[in-house]
N, C-alpha and C positions, 0 to 999 in steps of 0.2 A: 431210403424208400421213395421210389417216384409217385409221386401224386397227379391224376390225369384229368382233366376237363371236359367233359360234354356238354354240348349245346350253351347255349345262349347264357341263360341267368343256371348255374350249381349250386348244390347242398352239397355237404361230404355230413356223414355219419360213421363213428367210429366203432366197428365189429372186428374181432378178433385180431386187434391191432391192426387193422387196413385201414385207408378211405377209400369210401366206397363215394362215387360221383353223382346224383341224382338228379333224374330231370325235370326240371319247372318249365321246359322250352312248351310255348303253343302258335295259336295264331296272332295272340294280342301282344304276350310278352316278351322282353327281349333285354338283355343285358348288354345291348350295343351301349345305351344311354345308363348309368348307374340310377338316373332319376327318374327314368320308367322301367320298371322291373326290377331296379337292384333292390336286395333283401335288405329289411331296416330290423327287423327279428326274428328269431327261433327261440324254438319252445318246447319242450317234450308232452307231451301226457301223464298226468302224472300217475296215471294207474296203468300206461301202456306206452312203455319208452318206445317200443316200435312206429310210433303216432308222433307224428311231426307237424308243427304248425310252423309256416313261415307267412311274416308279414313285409309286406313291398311298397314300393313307393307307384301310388295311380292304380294297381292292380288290386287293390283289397289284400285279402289273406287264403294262402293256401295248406292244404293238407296233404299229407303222406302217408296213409295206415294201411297197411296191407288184411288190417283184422275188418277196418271198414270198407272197403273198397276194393278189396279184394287183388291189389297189385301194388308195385310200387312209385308211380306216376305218384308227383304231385298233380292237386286238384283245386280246384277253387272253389273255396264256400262262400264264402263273401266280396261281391265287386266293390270295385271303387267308386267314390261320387261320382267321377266323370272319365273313369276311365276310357271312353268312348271321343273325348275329345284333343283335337290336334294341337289344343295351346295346354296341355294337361302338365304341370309341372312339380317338383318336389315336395310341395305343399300339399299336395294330395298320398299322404303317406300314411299308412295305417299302423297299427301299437296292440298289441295283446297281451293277454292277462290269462294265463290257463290254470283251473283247478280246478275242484271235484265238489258234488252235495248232491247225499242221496242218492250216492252210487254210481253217479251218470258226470259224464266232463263238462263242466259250464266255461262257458270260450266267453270273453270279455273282448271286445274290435272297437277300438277306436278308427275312425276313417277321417281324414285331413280334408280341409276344403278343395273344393270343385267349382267349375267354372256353371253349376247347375246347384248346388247344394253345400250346405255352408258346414263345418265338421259338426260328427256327430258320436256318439255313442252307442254301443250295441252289445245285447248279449245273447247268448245261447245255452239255456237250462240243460238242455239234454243234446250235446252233439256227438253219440255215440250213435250217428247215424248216417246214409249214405253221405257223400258228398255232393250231391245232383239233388240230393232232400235240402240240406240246408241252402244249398247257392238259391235253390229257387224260393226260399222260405221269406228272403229279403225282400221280393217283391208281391211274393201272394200273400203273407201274412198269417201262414196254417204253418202254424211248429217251428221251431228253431227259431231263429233272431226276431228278437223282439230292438224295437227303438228306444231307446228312453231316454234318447233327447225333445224336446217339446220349445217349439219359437215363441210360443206365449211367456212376455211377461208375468211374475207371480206363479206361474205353474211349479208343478216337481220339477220336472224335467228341464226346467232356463239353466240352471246350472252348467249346466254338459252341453247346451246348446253353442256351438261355434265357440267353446272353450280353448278352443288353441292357435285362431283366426290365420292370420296371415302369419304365423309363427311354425304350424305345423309340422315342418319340414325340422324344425330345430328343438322346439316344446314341446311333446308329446310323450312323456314316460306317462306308461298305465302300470300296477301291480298290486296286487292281490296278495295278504301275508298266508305262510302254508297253515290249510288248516281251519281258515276263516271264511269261506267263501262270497259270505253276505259283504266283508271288508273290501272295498276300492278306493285307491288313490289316483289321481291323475292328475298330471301336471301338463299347463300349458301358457297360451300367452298373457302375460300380468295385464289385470283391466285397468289401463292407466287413465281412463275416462272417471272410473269408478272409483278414484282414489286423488282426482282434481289434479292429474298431469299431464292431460291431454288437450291442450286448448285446441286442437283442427278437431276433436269428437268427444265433447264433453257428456259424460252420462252422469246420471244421479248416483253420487256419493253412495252405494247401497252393500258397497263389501267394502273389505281389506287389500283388494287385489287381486284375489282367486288365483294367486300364480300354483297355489298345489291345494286341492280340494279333497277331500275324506267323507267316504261314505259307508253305511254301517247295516243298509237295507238292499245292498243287491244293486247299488246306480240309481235308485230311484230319486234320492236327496243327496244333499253333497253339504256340508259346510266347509270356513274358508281356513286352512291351514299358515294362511301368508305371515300373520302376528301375532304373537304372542301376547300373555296381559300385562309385561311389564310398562312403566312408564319413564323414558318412549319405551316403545317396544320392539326387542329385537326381531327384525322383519327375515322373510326369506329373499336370497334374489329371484330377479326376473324371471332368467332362462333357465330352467329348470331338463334333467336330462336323464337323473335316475331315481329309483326311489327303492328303496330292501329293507328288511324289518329285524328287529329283533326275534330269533326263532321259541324267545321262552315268554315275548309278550310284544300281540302285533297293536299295540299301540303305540310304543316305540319305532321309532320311522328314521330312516339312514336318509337323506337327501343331498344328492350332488347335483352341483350348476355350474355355471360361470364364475360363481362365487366360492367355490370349493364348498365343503360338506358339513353340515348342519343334523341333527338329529333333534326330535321331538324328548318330552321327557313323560310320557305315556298317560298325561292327566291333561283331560281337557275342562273349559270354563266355559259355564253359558256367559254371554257377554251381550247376548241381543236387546237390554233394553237399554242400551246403547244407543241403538238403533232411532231411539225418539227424540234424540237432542240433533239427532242432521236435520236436514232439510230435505225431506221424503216425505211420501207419501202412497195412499194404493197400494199398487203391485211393487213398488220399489221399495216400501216400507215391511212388505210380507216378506218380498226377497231377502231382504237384510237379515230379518229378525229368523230368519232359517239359515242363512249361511253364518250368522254368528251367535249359533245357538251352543255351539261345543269348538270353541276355539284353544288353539295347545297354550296350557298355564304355563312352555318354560318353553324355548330354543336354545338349542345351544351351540355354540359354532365349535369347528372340531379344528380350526384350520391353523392351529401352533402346529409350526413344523412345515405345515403343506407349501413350498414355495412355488406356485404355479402362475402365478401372474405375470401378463405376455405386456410386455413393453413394447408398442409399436410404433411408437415416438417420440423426440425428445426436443426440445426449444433449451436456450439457455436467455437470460436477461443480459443483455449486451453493456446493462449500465453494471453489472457487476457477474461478469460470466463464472465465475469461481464460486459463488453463494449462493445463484436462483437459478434455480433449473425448473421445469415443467414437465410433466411426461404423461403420455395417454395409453392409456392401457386396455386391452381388449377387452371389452364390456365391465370393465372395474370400475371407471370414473379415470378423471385425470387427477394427477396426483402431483403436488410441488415439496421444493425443498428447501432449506436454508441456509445450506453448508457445513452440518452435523449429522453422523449417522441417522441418530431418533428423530431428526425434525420431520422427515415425509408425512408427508398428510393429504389426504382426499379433498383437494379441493372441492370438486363436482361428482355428482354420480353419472350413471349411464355409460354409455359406450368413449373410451377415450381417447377421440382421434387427433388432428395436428391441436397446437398452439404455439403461442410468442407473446411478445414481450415489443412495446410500443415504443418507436425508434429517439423522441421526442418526452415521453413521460413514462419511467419507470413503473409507474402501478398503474397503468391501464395493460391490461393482456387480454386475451383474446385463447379460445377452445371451442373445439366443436366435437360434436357425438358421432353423427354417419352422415352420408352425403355432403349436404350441405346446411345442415342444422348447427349454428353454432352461438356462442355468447361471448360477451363483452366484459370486464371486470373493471369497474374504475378505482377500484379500493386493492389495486392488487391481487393477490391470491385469496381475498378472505371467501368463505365461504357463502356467506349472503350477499356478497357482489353481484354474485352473474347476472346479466341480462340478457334478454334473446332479442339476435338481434338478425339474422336472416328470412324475416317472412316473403320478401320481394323472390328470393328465391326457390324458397318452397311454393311460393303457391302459384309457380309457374310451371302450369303442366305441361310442356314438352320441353322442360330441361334439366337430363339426369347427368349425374355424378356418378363417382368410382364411390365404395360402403366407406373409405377415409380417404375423401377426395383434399386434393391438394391445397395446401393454405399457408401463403407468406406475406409477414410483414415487409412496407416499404423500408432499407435498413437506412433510409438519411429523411424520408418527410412522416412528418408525426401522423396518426389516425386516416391511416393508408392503408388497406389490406388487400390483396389482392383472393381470390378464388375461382380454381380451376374446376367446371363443371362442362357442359357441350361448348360453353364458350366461356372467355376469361370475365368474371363480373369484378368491380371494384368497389370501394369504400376509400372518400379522404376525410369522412369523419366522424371515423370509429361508427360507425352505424346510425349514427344520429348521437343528439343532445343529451349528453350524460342527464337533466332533470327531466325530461321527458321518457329517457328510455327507464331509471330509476322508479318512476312514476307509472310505467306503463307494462313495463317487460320483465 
């Protein structure tokens, strides 16, 4: 069966065993660039399969219903933040959530930041309505999309407020379980501020994380799905990318990431007066004591079996290359070994880009996350080693890097590293003073 393309950015829909081609082509969008215009999702109706929602990157979200609009052009009901501007990029991608209540299709949009507006949240009680009704419903405020994200601190709406920041483009799974329509999940970027791992943007300690948020009112509240009440507690990761339910109880939650997939165990725990032993207060202390007011009592990781961890590279220890190896792996942490099947172990978390092994002293090694973000270990690979030890170069704004830019040890002079960014920066010692950087970093 030949399958044919028309215009710019295509839908195929499947009727009577054909694909049928459908057009999204207008004056704004265009499928020349996959990260303006190309579809990030579809979505049926669920009381009218002929009704198609598709969501894009920069364009907002379009429609296809020939019962509402009376042909079968896609439409646009909702624009993008900024789809109007020239440096508009993947990060402005939008996520949808389609179900029903009270008879009518309630459309769930998340929209990705913009070079005017920071991401947001949106819904639509009743869009069994034109499409020229709802696009313009966005800016006049009469029917269709309401906002329910809110910039104030302490409000409903902070929660969803730029929930998935500069992540967008990667964080953004929204879904709704069938049947529940007031239930929304949404995932986006972990608030590492909010959780004391941000020293360049530190915020008030006032969640978990928020990398996956659960709401039970329609959007209007959100608590923080990230931890669990064990102690520690099994956390989710970061990068978060889908989320599907149990169909006989949607407070069981399927969640896949970078981490491979985790499920909820359908009881949640108020945990918010918790909240009075940090160090909050105000609005950062309301915040809290609302986002960890129903937090999930079990995680459970699914991932025996799952072998998907991307190895993107490998060091060996030169003083004994047979027994110690290093490896970083795509957003898992870097991970060492000792020269037995079971010994690997996660040294670090985060993204795991180069390392090595110190030409001169065996237990000093070196790892870094992206760019040029990396740490120091003088104890070897133990885990409370690391120190950070590239701020000279992060906090040089006009000097960027490749996401696992290049990094080698000197292989004959000790506490030498070399790193390839716009230009070659060095280190002969090791980053500084192991009692200062211990002390400090």
């Amino acid at each position: 069966m030949a399958v044919t393309r028309h215009f710019s950015v295509t839908n195929w829909q499947t009727a009577d065993g054909h694909f049928l081609p459908q057009d999204t082509a207008s004056s704004s969008i265009s499928g020349g660039d996959f990260f303006k215009g190309g579809i990030s999702d579809l979505q049926l109706d669920t009381t009218d399969h002929a009704t198609v929602y598709a969501a894009s990157f920069v364009f907002g979200v379009w429609r296809r219903s020939p019962r509402l609009d009376g042909d079968n052009t896609f439409h646009q009901i909702i624009s993008g933040n900024d789809q109007t501007s020239a440096v508009a990029t993947q990060v402005e991608r939008a996520a949808i959530a389609v179900t029903a209540k009270n008879g009518h299709t309630r459309v769930y949009a998340g929209l990705g930041n913009g070079a005017t507006a920071d991401s947001n949240l949106w819904r639509a009680d009743n869009a069994d309505v034109s499409a020229a009704a709802l696009f313009a419903s966005k800016t006049t405020g009469v029917g269709g999309w309401k906002l329910l994200s809110d910039s104030r601190n302490g409000s409903d709406g902070f929660a969803s407020f730029n929930w998935c920041g500069g992540q967008c483009s990667y964080d953004m799974p929204i879904a709704s379980p069938a049947g529940h329509p007031d239930n929304l999940w949404i995932g986006g970027q972990m608030q590492y501020g909010e959780i004391g791992q941000d020293i360049f943007n530190p915020r008030p300690p006032r969640s978990n994380g928020r990398t996956i948020q659960r709401s039970t009112d329609g959007g209007q509240t959100f608590t923080d799905m990230t931890n669990d009440t064990q102690s520690p507690p099994l956390g989710m990761h970061p990068d978060q990318h889908a989320i599907v339910f149990d169909p006989s109880n949607p407070d069981i939650a399927f969640v896949g990431s970078d981490g491979g997939v985790v499920r909820t165990n359908g009881q949640f725990v108020d945990t918010s007066n918790t909240c009075f032993s940090r160090p909050i207060r105000g609005s950062d202390l309301q915040d809290c004591r609302k986002w960890l007011a129903a937090i999930p009592n079990r995680i459970l990781s699914l991932n025996d079996g799952l072998a998907t961890l991307q190895y993107q590279s490998v060091s060996i220890n030169p003083h004994d290359p047979l027994h110690q190896v290093l490896g970083g792996t795509q957003d898992n942490g870097t991970w060492a070994w000792s020269g037995t099947p079971d010994s690997w172990f996660e040294s670090v978390g985060g993204d795991g880009g180069q390392s090595g092994t110190d030409a001169a002293n065996r237990n000093i090694r070196v790892h870094s996350y992206t760019g040029a973000d990396m740490d120091i270990n003088f104890q070897g690979s133990a885990t409370s080693g690391w120190d950070f030890i590239s701020s000279p170069m992060d906090q040089n704004a006009t000097e960027f890097g490749a996401f696992y830019s290049p990094i080698i040890m000197d292989p004959t002079e000790g506490g030498t590293i070399f790193v390839g960014l716009q230009h070659i920066w060095r280190t002969q010692d090791s980053g500084g003073s192991r009692a200062y950087l211990d002390a400090n970093c």
